[in-house]
KOLPATOR-464029 format. One record per residue: residue number from 1; residue in one letter; chain; y, x, z of N, C-alpha, C, CB in turn. Coordinates in nm, 3 decimals. Glycine has a CB too. Layout:
// KOLPATOR-464029
 pos code unit n_north  n_east    n_up ca_north ca_east   ca_up c_north  c_east    c_up cb_north cb_east   cb_up
 NUM    a    A       Y       X       Z        Y       X       Z       Y       X       Z        Y       X       Z
...
// end
This chain:
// KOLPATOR-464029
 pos code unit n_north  n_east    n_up ca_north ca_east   ca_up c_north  c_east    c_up cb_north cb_east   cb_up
   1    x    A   0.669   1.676   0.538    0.527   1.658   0.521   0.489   1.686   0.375    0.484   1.516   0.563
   2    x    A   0.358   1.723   0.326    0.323   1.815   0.233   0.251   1.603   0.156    0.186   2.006   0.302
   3    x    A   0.228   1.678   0.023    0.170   1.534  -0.073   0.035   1.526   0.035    0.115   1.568  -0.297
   4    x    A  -0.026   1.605   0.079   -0.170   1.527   0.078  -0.211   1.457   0.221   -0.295   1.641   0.041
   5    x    A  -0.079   1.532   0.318   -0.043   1.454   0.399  -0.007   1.251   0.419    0.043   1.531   0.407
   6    x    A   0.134   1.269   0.293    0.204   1.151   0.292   0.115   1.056   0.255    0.317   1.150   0.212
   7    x    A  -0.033   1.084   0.169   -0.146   1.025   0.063  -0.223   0.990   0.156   -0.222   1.120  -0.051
   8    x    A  -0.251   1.080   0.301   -0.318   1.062   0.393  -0.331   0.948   0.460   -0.295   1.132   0.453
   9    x    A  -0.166   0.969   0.484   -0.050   0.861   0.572  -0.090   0.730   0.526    0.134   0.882   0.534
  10    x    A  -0.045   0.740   0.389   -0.082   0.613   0.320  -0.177   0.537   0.290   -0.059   0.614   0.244
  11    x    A  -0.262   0.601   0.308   -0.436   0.578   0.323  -0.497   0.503   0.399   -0.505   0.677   0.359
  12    x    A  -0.417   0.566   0.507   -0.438   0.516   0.633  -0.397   0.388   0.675   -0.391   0.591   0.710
  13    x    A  -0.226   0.372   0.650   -0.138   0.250   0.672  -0.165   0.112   0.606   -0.010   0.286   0.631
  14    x    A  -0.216   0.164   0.441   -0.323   0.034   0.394  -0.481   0.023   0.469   -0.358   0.056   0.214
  15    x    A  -0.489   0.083   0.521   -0.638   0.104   0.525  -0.738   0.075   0.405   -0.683   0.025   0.630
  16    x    A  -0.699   0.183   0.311   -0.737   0.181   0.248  -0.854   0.294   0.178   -0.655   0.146   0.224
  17    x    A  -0.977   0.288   0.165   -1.051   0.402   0.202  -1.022   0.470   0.022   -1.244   0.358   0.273
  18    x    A  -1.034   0.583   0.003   -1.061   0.719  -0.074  -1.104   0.665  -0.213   -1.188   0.822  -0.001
  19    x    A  -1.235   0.559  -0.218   -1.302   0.518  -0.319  -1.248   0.427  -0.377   -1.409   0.490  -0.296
  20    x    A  -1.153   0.320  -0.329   -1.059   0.222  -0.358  -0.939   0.265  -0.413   -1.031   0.154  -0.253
  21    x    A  -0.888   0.394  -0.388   -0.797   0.439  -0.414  -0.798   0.522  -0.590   -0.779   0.513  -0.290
  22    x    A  -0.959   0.531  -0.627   -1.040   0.566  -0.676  -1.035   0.495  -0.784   -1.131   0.572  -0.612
  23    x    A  -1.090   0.373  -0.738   -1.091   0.249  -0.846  -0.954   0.212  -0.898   -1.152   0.111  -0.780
  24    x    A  -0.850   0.204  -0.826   -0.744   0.134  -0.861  -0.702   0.242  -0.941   -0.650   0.076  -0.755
  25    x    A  -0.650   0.350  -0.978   -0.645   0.442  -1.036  -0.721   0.502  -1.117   -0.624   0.490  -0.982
  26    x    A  -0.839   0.468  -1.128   -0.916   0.563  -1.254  -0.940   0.642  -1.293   -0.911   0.573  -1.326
  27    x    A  -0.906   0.748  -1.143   -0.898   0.873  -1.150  -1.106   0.869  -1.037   -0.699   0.950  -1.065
  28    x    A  -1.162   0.982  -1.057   -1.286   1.011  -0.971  -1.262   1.042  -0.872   -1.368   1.094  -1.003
  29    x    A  -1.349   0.959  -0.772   -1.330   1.033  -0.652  -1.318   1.145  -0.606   -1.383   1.018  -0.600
  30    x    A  -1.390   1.225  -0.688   -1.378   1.376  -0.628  -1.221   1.390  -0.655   -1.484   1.511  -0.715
  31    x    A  -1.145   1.389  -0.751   -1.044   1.400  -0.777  -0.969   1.349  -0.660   -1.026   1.354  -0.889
  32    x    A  -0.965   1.242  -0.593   -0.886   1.196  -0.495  -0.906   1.283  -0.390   -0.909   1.062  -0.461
  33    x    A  -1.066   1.312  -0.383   -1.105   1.376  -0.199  -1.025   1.505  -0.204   -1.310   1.428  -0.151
  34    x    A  -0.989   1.566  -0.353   -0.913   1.665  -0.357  -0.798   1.680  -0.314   -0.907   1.691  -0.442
  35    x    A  -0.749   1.578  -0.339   -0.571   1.595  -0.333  -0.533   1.540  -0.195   -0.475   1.495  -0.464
  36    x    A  -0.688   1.496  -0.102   -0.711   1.444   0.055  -0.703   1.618   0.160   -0.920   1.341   0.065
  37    x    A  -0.763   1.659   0.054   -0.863   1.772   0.147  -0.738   1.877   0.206   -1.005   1.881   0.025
  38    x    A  -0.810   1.979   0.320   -0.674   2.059   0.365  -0.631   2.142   0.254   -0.693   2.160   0.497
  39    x    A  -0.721   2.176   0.173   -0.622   2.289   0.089  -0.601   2.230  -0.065   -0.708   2.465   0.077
  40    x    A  -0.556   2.151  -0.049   -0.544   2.040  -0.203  -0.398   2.102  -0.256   -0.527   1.816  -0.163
  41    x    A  -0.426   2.069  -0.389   -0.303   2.082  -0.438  -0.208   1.937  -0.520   -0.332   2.199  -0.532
  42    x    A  -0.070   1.984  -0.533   -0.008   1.866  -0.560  -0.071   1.768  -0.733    0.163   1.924  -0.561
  43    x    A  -0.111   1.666  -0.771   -0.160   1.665  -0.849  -0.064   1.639  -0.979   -0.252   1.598  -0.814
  44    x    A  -0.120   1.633  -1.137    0.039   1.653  -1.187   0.079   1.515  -1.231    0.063   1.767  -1.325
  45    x    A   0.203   1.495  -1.280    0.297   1.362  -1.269   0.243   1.271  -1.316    0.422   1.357  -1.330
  46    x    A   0.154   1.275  -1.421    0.080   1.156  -1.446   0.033   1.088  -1.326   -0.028   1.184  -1.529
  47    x    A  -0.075   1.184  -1.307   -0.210   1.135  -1.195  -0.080   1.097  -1.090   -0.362   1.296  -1.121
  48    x    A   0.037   1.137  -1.026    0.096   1.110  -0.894   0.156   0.978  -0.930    0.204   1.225  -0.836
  49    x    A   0.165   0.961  -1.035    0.247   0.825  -1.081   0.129   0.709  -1.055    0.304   0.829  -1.271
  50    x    A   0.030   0.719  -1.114   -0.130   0.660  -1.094  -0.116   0.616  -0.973   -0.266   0.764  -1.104
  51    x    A  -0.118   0.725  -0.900   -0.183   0.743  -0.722  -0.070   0.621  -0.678   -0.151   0.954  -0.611
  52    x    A   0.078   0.686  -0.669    0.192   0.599  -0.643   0.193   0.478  -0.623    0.264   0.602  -0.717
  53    x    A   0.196   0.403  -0.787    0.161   0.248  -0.808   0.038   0.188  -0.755    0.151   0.219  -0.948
  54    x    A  -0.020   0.276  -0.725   -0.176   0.186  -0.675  -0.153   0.167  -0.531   -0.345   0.282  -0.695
  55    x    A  -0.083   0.317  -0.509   -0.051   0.238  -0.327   0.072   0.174  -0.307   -0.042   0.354  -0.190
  56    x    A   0.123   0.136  -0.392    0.284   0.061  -0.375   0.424   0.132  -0.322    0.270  -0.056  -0.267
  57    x    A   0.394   0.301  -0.337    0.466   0.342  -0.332   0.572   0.435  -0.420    0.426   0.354  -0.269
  58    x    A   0.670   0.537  -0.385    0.699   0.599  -0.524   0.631   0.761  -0.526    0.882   0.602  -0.550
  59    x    A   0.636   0.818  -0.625    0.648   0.944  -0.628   0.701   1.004  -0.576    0.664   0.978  -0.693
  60    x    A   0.820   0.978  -0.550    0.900   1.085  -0.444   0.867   1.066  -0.278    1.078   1.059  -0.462
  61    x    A   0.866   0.980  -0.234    0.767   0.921  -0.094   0.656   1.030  -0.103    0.685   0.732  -0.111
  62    x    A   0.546   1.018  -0.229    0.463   1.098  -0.184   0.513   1.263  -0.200    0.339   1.060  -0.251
  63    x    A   0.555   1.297  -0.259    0.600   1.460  -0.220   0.660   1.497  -0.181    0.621   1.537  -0.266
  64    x    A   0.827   1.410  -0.093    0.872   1.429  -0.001   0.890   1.396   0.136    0.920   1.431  -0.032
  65    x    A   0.831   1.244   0.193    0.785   1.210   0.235   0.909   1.077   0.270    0.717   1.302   0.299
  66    x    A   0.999   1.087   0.156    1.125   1.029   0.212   1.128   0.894   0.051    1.292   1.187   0.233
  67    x    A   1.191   0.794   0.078    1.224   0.719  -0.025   1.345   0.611   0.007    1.098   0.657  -0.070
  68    x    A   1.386   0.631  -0.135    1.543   0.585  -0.101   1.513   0.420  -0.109    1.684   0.649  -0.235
  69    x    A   1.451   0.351  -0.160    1.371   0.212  -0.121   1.280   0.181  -0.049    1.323   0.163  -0.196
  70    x    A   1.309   0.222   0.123    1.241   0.199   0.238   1.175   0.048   0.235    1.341   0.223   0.356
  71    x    A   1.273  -0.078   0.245    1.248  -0.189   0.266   1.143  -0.213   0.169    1.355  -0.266   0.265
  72    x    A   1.119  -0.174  -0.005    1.033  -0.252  -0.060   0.911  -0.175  -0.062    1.075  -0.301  -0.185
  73    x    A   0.906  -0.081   0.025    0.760  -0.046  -0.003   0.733  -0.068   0.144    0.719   0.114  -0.073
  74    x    A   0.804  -0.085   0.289    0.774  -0.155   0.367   0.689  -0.319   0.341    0.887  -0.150   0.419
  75    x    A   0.803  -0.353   0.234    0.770  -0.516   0.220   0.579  -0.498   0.133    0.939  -0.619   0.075
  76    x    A   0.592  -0.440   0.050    0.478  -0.387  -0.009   0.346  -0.362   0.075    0.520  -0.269  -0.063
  77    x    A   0.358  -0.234   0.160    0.255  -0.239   0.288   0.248  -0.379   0.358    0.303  -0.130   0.408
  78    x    A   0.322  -0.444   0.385    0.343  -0.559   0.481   0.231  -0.671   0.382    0.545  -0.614   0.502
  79    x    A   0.277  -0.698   0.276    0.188  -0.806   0.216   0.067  -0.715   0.189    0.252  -0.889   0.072
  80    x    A   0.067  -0.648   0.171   -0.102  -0.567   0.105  -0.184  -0.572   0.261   -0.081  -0.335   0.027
  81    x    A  -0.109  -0.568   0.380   -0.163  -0.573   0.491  -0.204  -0.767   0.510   -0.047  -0.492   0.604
  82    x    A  -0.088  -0.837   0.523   -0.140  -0.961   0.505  -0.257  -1.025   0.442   -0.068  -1.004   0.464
  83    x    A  -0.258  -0.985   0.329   -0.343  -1.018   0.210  -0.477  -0.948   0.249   -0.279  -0.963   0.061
  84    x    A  -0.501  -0.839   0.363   -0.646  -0.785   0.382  -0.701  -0.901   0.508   -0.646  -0.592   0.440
  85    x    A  -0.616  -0.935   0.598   -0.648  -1.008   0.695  -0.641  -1.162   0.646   -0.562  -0.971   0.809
  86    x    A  -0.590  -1.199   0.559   -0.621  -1.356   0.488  -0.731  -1.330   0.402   -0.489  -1.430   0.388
  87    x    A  -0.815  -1.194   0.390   -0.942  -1.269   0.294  -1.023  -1.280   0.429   -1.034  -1.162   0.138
  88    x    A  -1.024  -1.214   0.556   -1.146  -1.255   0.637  -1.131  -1.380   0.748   -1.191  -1.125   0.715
  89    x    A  -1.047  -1.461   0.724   -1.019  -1.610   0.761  -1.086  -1.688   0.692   -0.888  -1.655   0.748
  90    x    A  -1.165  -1.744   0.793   -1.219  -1.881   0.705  -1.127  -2.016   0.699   -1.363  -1.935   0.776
  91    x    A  -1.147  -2.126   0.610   -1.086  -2.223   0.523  -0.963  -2.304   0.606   -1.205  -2.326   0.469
  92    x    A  -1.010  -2.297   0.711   -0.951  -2.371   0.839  -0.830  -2.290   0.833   -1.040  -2.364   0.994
  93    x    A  -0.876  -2.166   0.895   -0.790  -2.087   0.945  -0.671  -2.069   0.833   -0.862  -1.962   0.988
  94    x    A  -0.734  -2.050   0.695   -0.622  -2.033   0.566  -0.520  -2.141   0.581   -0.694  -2.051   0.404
  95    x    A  -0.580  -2.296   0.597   -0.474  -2.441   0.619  -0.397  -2.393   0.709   -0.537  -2.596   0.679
  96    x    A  -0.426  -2.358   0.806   -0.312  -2.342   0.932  -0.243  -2.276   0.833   -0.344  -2.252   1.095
  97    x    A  -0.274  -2.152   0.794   -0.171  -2.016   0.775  -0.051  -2.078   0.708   -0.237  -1.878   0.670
  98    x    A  -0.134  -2.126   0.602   -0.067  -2.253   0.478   0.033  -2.288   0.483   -0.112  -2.380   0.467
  99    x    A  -0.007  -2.395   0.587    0.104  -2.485   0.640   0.236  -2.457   0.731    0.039  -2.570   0.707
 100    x    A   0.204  -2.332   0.823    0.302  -2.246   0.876   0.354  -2.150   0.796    0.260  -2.188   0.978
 101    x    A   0.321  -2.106   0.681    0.421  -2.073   0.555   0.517  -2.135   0.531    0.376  -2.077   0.440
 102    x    A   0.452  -2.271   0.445    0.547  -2.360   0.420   0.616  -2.389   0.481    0.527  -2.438   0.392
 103    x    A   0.617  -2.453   0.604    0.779  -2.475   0.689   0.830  -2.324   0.737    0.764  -2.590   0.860
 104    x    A   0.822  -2.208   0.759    0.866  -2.107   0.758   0.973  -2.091   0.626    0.754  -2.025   0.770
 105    x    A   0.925  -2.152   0.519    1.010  -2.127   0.318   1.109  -2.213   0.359    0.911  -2.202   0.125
 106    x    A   1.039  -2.331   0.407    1.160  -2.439   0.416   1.274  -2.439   0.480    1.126  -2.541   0.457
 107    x    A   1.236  -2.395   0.611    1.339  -2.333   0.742   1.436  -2.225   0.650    1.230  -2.227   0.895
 108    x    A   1.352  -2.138   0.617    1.472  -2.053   0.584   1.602  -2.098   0.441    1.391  -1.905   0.548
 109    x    A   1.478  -2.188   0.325    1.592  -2.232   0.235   1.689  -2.320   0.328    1.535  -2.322   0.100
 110    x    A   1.694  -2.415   0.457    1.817  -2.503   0.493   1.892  -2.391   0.600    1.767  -2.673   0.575
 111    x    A   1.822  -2.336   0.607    1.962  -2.245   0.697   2.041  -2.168   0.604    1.908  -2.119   0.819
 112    x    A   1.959  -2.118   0.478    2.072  -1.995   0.390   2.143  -2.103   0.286    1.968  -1.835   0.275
 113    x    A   2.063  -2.202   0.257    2.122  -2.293   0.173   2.197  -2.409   0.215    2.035  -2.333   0.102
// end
């Protein structure tokens, strides 16, 4: 898969829209819709390093579509996904989450410990 593909991919998997991607980076949107669009080109190492860290992934992920630290940018998507669905819970709903954290930490420190 080509960069503006994997950027696509990734876009998508945060759901994260174009303009956000925008902000977190500091690069202009047009600049992003570019490196979105079908005939974009790869952008250079600075800006891909930018792009990278903002979506929690590496540089090489995005231009090859492969990365030799699967698990932490899995783990990465995974909380950036958590963290979108715990801001639209209301207060209640956060206590539950809370509290089924916590014995989830606990469970696991007496079984490994």
């Amino acid at each position: 898969m080509s960069f503006r593909e994997n950027l696509r991919e990734t876009l998508d998997f945060l759901s994260m829209e174009q303009k956000e991607l925008a902000a977190k980076t500091g690069l202009s949107l047009k600049t992003i819709e570019n490196y979105v669009k079908k005939d974009s080109s790869i952008p250079s190492a600075d800006r891909a390093v930018l792009i990278a860290q903002a979506l929690g992934v590496t540089v090489e992920f995005l231009v090859t579509g492969q990365d030799g630290n699967k698990k932490e940018r899995w783990q990465n998507h995974t909380v950036h996904s958590i963290k979108q669905m715990l801001i639209e819970l209301n207060d209640k709903d956060l206590e539950i989450i809370l509290g089924l954290t916590k014995r989830l930490k606990d469970q696991q420190k007496y079984s490994t410990g």
